[in-house]
TINU-536037 format. One record per residue: x, y, z of N, C-alpha, C, CB in turn. Coordinates in pm, whole numbers, plus 32768, in hexadecimal, padded with zeros to 4 digits. Glycine has a CB too. Example, Ala and Ser with C-alpha at 12.3 -4.5 7.8 and 13.67 -1.06 7.14 Angstrom:
REM TINU-536037
85277DC7830C84CE7E3E830C85287EB6830C846B7E418389;85057F1F82C485577F9682CA850A8003831385807FC4823C;
END
This chain:
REM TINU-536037
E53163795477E4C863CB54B3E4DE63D65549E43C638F5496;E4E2642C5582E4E2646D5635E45E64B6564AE56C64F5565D;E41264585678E3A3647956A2E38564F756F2E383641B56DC;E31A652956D2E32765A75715E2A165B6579AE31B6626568F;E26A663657FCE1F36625581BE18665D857DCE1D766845823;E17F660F575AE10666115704E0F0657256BEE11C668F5689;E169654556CDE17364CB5676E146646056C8E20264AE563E;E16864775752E12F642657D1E0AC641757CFE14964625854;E048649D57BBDFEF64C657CEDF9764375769DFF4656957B0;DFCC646656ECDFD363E75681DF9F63875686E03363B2566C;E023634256C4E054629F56D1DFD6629A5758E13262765709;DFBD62D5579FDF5E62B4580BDEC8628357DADF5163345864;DE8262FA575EDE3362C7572BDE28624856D6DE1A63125705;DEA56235569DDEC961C05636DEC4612F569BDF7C61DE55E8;DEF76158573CDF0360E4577FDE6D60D8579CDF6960E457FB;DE07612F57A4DD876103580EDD3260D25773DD2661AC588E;DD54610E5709DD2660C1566BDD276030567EDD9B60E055E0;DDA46027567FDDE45FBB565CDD8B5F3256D9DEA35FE35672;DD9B5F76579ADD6B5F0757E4DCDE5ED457D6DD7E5F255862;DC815F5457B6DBFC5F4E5798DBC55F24570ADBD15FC757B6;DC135F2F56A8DBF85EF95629DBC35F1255ADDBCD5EB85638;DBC05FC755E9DB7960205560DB6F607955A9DAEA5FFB550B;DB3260FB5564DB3E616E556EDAC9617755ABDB5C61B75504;DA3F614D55A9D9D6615C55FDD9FB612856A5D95E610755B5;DA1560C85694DA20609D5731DAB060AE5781D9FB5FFD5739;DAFC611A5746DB3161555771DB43620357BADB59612B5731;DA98621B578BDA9462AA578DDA6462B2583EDA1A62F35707;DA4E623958B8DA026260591DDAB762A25988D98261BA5962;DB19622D5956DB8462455999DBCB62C05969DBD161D75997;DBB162EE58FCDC0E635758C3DBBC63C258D3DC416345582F;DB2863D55909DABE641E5914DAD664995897DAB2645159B5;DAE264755826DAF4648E5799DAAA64575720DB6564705786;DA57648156D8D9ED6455569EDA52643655E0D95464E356B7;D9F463E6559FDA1F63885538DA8D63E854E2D994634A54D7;DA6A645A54D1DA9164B75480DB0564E454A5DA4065135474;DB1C64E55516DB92650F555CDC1C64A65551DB63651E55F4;DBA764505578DC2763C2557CDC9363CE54E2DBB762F55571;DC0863D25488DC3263B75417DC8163F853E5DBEC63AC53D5;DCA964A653EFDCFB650653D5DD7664D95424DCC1658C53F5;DD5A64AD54AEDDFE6496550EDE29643554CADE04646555C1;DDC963AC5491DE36635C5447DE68637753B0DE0862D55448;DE2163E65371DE62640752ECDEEC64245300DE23647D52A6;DEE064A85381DF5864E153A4DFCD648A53BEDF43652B540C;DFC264415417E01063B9542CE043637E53A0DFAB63445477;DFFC63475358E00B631A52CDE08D63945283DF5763225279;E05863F352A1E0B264615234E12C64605256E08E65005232;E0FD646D52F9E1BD6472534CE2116411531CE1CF644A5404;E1B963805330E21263185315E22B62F45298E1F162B2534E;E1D0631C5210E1E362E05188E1CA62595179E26262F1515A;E157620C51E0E14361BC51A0E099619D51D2E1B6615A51AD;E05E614351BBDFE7613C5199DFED60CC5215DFBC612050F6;DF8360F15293DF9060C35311DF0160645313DF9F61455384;DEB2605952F7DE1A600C52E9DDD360015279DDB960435333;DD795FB6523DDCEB5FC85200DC785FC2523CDCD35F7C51AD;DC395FF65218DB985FEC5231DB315FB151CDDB6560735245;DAF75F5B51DEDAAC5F29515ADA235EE3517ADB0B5EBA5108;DA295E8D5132D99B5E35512FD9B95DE251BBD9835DBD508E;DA3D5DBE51BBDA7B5D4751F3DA8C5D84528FDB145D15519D;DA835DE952ADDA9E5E375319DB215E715343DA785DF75370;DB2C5E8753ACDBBA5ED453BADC425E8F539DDBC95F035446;DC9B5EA0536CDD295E485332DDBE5EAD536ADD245E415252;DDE95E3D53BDDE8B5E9953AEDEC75E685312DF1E5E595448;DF1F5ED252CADF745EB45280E0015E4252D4DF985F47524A;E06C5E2B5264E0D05DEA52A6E0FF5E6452D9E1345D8E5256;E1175EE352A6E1765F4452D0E1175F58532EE1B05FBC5273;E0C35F4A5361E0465F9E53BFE0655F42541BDF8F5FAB538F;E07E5ECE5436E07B5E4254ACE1255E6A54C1E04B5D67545A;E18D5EA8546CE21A5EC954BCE2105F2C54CEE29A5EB9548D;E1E05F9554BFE1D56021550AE19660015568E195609854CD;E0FD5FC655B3E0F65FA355FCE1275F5C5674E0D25F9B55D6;E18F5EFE5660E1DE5EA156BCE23C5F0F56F8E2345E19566A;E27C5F885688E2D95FE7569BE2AB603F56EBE304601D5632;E21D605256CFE1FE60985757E1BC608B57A7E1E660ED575B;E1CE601357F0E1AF5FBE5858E2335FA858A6E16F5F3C5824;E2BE5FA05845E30E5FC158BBE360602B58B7E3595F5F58DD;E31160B15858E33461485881E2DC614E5915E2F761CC57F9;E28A61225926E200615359A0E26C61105A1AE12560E6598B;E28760695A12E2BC604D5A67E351606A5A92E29E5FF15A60;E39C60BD5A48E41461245A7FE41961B15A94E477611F5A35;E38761EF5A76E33F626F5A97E346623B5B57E27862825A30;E2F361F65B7BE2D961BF5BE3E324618F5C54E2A8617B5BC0;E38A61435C0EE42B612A5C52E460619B5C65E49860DC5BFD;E44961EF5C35E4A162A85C21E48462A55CA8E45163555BAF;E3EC62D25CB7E3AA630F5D24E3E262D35DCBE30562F05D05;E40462415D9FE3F261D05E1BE49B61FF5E48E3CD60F95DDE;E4FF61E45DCCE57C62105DD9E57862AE5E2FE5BB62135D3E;E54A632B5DFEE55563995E3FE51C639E5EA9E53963F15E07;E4D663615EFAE48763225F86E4F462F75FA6E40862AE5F89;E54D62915F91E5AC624C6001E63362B16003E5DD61975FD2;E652630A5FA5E69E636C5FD0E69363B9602CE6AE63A65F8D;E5EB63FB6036E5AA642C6095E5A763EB613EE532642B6057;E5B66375612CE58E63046193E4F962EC61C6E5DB631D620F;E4C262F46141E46262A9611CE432624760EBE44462C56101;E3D761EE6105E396615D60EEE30E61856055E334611D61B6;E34261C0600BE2E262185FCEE2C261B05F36E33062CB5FB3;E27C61EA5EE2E28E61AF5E53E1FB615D5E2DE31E613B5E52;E212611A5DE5E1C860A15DD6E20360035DD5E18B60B75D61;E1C45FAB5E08E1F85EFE5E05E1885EC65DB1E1FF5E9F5EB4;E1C05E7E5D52E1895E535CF2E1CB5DAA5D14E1AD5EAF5C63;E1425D515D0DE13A5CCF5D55E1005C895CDEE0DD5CC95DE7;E1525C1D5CA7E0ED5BA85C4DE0D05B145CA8E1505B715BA6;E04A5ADC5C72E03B5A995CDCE0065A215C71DFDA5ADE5D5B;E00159AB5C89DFBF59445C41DF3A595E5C52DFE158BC5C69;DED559135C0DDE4A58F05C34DE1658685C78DE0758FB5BC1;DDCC587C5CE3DDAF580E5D26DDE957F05D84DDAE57B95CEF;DE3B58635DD5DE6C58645E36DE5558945EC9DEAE58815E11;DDDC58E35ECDDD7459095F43DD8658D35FA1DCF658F65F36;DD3458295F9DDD0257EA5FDADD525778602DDCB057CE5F91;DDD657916008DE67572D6016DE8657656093DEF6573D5F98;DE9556E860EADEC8571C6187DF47571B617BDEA356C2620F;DF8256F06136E00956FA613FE070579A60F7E029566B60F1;DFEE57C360A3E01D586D6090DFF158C760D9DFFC58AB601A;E072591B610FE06059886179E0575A09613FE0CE598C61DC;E0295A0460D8E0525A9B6084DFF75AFD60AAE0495A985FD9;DF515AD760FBDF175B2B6147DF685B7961A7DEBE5AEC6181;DF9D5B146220DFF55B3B6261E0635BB7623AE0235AD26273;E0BF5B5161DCE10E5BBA61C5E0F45C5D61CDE1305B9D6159;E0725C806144E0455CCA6144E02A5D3B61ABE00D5C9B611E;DFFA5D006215DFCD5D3D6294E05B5D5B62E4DF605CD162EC;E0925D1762DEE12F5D216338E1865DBD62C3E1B35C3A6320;E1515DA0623DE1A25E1061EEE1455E85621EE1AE5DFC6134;E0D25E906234E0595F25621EE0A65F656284DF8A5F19624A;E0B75F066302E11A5F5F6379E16B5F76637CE1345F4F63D7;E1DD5F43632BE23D5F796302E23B5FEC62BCE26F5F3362CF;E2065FE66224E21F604A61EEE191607B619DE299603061A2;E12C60AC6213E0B160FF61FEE0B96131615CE0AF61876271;E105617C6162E0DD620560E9E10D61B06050E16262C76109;E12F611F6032E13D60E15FE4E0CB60A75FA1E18760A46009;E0DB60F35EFEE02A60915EBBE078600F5E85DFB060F65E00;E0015FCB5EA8E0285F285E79DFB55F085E05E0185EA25F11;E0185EF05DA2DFC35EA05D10DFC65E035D20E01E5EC25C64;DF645DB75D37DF585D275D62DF085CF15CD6DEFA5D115E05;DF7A5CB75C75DF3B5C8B5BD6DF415BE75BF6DFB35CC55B2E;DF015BB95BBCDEF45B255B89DF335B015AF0DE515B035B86;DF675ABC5AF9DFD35A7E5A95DFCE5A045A6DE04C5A805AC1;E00059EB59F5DFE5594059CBE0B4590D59DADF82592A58D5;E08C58A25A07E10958685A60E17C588D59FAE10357AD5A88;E183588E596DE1E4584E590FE21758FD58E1E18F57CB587C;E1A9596E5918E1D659FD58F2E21E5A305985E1445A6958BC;E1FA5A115A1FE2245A525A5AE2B65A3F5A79E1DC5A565AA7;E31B5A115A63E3635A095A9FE3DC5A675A13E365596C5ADF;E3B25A7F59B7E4155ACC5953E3B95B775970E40F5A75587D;E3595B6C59A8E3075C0159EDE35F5C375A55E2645BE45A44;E38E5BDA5AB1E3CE5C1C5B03E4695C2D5AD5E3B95BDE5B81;E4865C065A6CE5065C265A4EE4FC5CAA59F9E54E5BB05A07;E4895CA659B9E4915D1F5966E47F5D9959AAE4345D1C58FF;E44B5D8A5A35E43E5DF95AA9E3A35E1E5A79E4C35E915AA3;E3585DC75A24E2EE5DFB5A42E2B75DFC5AB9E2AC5DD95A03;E2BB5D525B0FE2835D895BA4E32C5D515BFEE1BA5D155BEC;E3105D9E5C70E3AB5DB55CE0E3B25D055CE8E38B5E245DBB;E3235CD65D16E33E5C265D2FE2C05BE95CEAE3425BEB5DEC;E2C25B4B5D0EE27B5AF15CEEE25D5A8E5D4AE2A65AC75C92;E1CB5A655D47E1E15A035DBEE1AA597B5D54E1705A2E5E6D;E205591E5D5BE1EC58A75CD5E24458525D01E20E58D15C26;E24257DF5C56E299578E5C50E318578E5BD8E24C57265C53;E3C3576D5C20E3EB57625BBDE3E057095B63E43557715BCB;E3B557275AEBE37D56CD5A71E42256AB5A3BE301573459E8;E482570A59F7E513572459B6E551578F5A0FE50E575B5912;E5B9576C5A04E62557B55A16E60C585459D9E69A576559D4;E60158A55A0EE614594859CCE68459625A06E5A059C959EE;E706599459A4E7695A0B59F9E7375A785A4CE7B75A5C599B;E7795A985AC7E76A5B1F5AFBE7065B1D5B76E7365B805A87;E6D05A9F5B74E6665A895BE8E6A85A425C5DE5E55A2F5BB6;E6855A465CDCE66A5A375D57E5E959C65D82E6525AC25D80;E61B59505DB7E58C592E5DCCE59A58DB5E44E54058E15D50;E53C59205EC0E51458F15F39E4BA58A25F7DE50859315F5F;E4D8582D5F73E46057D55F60E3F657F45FEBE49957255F55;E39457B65FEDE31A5806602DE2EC57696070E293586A5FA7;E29557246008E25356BD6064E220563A5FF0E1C0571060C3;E1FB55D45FD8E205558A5F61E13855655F5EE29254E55F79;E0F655675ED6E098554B5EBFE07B54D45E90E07A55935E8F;E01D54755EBAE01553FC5E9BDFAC53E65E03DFE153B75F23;DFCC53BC5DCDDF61538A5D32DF2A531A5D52DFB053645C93;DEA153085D0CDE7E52615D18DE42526C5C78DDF052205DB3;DE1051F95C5DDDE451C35BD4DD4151DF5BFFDE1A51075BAA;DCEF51F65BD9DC46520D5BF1DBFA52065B63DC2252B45C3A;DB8951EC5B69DAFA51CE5B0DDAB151EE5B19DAC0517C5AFB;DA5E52395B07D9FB52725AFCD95A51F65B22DA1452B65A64;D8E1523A5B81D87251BF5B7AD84951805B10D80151DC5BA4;D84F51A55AA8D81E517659F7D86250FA59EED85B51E75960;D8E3511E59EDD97A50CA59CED94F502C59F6DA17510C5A47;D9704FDF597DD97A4F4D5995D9B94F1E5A2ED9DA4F14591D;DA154F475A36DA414F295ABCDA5A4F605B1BDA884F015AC3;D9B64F685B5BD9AD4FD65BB8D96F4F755C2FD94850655B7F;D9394F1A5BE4D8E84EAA5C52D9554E345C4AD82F4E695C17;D9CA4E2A5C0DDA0C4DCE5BF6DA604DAF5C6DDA474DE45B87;DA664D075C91DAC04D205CFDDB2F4D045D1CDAA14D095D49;DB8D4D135D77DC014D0C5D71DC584C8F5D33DC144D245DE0;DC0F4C4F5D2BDC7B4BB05CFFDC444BCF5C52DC2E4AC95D63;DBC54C3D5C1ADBC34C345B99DBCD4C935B49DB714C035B7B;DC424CE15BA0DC874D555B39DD2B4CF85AECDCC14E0C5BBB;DCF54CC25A6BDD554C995A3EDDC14CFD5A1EDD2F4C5659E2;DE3A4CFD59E0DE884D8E59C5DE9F4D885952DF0A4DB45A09;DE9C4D0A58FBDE9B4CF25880DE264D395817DE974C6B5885;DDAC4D505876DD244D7E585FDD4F4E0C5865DCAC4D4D58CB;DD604E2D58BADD684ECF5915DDC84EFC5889DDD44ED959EF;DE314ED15892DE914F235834DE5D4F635798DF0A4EBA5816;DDF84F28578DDDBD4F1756E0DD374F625700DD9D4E535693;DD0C4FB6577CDCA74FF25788DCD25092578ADC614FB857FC;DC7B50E2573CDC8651615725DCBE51A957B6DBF7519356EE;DD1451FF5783DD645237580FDD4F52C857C3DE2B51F5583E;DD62532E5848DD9B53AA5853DE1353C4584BDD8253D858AD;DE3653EC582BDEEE53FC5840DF00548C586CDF5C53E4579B;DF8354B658ADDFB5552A58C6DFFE555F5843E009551E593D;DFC555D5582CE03F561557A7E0AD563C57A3E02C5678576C;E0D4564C5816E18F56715855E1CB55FF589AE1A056F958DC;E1925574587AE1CF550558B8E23B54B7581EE13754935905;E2DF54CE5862E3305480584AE30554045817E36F547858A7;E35A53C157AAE354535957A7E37052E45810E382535A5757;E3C1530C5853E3BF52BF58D7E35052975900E3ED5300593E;E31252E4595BE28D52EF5970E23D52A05910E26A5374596E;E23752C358C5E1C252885864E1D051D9582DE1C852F257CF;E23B51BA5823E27C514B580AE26D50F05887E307516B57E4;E25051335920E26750EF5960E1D550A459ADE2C55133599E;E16450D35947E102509E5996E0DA5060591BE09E50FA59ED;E0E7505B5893E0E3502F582CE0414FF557F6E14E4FD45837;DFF650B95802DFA3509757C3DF8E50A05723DF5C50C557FD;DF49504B56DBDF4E50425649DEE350AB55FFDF2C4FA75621;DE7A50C05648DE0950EA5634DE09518C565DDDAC508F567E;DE6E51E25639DE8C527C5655DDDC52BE55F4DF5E52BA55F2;DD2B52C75661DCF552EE560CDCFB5398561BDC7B52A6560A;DD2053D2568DDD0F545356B8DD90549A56F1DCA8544F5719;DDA454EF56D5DE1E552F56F8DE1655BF5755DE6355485670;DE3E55C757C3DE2856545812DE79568E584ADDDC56585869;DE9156F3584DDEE7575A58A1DEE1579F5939DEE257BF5858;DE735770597FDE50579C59ECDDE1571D5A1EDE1B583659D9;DDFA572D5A9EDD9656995AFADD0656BF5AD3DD9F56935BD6;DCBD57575AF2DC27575E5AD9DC14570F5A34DBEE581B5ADE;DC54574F59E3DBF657185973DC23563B595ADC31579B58BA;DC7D5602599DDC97559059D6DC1B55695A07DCFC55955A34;DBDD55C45AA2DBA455745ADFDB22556F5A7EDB9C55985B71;DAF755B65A3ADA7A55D959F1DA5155365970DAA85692598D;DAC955445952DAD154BE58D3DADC5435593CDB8854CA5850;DB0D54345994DB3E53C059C9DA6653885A21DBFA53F85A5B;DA3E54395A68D9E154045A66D93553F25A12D9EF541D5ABD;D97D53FA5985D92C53E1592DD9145341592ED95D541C58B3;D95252E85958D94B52655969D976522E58E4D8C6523A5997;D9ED526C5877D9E75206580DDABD52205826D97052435745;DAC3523F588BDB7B5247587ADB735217591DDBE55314584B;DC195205591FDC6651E659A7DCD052515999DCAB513F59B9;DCF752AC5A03DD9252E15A05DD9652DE5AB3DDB2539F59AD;DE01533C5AA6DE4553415B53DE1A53ED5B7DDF2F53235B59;DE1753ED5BDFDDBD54575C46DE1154675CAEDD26541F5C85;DE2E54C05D0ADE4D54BB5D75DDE354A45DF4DE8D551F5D75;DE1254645E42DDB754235E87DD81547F5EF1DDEF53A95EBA;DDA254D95F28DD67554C5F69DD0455885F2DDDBA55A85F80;DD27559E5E86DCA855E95E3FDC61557D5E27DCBF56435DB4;DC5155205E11DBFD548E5DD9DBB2546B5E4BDC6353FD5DAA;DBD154975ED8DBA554665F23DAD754875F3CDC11548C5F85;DACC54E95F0BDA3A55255F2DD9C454C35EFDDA2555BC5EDD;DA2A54D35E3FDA0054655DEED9C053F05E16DA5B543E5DB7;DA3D53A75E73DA5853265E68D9D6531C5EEBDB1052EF5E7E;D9D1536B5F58D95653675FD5D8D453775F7ED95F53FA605A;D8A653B55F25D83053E75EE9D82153695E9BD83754775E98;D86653115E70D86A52995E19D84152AD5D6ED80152305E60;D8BB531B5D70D8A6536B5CB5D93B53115CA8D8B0546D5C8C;D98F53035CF4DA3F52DC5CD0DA2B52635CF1DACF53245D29;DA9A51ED5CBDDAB951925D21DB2F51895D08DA78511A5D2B;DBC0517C5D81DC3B517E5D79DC6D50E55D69DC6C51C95DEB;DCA150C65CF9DCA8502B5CEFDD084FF75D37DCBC4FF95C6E;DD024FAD5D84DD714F4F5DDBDDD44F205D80DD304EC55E26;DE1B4F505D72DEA04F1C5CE1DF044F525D34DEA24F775C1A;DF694F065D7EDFE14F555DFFE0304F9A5D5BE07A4EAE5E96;E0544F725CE5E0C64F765C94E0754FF15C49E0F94EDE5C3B;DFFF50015C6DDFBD50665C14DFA150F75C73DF24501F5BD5;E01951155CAFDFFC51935D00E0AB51C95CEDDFB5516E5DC0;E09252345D17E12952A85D19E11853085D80E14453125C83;E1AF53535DAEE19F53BE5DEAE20954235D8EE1B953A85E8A;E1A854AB5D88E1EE55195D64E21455B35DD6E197553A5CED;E29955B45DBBE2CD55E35E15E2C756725E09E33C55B15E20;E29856D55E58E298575B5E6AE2C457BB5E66E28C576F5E9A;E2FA58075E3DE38058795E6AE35959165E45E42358525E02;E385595D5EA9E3A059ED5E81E3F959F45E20E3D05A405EE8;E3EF5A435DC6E43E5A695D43E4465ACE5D34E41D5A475CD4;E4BE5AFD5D49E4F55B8A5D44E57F5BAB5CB2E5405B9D5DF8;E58C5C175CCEE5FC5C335C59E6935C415C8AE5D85CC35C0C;E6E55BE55C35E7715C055C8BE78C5C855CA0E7EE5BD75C4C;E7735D005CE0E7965D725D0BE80F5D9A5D74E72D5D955D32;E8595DB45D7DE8C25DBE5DDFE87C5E895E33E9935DB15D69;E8335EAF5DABE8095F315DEEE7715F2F5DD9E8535FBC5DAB;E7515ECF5E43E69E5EA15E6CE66F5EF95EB1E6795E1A5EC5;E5EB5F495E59E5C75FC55ED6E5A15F9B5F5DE54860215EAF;E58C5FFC5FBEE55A5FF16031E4D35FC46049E56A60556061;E45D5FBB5FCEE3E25F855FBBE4135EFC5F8BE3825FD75F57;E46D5E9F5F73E46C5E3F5F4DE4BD5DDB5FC4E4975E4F5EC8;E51C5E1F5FE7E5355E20607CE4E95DCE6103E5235EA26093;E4A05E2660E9E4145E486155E3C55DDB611DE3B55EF66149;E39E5DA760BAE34B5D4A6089E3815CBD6094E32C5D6C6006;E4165CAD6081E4605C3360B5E4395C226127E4EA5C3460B7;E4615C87618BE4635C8E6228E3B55C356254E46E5D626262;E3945C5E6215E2C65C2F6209E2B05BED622EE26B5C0A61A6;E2D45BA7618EE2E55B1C616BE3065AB5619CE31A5B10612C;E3BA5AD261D6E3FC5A6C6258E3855A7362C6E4A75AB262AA;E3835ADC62F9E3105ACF639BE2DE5A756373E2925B4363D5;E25B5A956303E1D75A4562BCE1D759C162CDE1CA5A526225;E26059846269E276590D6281E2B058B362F0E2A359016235;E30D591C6352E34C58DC63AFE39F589D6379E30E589963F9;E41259146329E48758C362EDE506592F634CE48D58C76211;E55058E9635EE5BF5952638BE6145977634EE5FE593C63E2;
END
């Protein structure tokens, strides 16, 4: 299939379906009412020959073929886009779109300059739209290989072929409890570790066995993919996990956290821009390195 105008036209409705989650709450962005939707995705359906959603009791459903046509055109949109950015730097233009993945829980970290950056890129290259997504650690770094976004600002978790990675600045973890938590009033000479190890933990879902082996808790009761829903269980007061201590910190002043004094029970995770091995890196990605170095004060 070679997509045509019309097929774009399509896949556009199928993408704002798909982010919003049905055909009703998709009609304010597509300013296209239920009926409409519903004919653009028959059409879609016919083009492609296969059966792209249900609708039911259960609510809106991608098919399997409906969740890979989707991914497929997510990175038809993001080489539609590269087109544009590419024919800008022929021009000698800073043009296109920059598409940025970013962890969660990274705001409030003095040690990330990605505000900065930001501001150092707007003057650079004004007429550039920037997509700024949030990502779960263990998807972004095969995102930027797939060119869904130009970079990433994260951690390397594995090795991906084809990536670039510029380290940035390192985040500190600590172990914390929630006020509920048995050992929240407990004091330092009576955090046994023999105890601690056999008490319900959070765990990270993209943590290596390394990692996991190396703090050797027994008691895996909760499992998460991102720090917010971490800090939420941890301050339910019936688990312990690790936090970064910049975000824990608000917590820990308001007296909802407490960061346990354990020196063997803390880590640092290290930062990096993540880019794609490109030898022909547009001039918007360029320009976003250039940022970045200022930002951080790397040379």
């Amino acid at each position: 299939m070679r997509p045509s105008g019309s097929d774009l036209r399509l896949l556009q409705v199928f993408d704002a379906v798909v982010r919003h989650g049905g055909f009703s709450a998709a009609e304010v962005e597509l300013n296209l009412n239920q009926s409409t939707i519903s004919n653009h995705m028959a059409a879609l359906e016919e083009r492609l020959g296969v059966v792209l959603c249900r609708r039911g009791r259960r609510g809106f459903q991608l098919t399997e073929e409906g969740r890979a046509v989707y991914e497929a055109a997510t990175r038809l949109d993001a080489a539609l886009h590269d087109f544009s950015a590419d024919v800008g730097s022929v021009q000698g233009k800073i043009s296109g779109e920059l598409r940025i993945g970013t962890l969660d829980a990274i705001s409030d970290d003095p040690g990330n300059h990605l505000s900065e950056a930001l501001a150092i890129f707007r003057n650079m290259a004004g007429d550039v739209k920037i997509l700024l997504s949030q990502e779960p650690a263990q998807d972004l770094q095969q995102k930027v290989r797939e060119g869904i976004y130009h970079c990433g600002i994260g951690v390397n978790l594995s090795p991906v072929e084809g990536l670039d990675h510029l380290p940035l600045h390192t985040e500190t973890h600590s172990l914390y409890c929630g006020r509920d938590h048995s050992l929240f009033q407990a004091s330092a000479d009576d955090l046994d570790l023999d105890t601690l190890v056999t008490m319900p933990f959070v765990q990270r879902g993209y943590w290596r066995n390394d990692k996991s082996k190396q703090y050797a808790f027994r008691n895996v009761a909760a499992t998460v993919y991102q720090i917010e829903p971490q800090l939420l269980l941890i301050r339910s007061g019936h688990y312990v996990g690790f936090l970064p201590d910049h975000y824990a910190d608000r917590w820990s002043r308001s007296g909802d956290l407490r960061r346990l004094p354990l020196p063997d029970f803390t880590y640092s995770a290290q930062f990096h821009l993540i880019t794609a091995r490109d030898n022909r890196k547009s001039k918007t990605v360029t320009a976003l390195i250039k940022a970045v170095r200022s930002a951080w004060g790397i040379e």
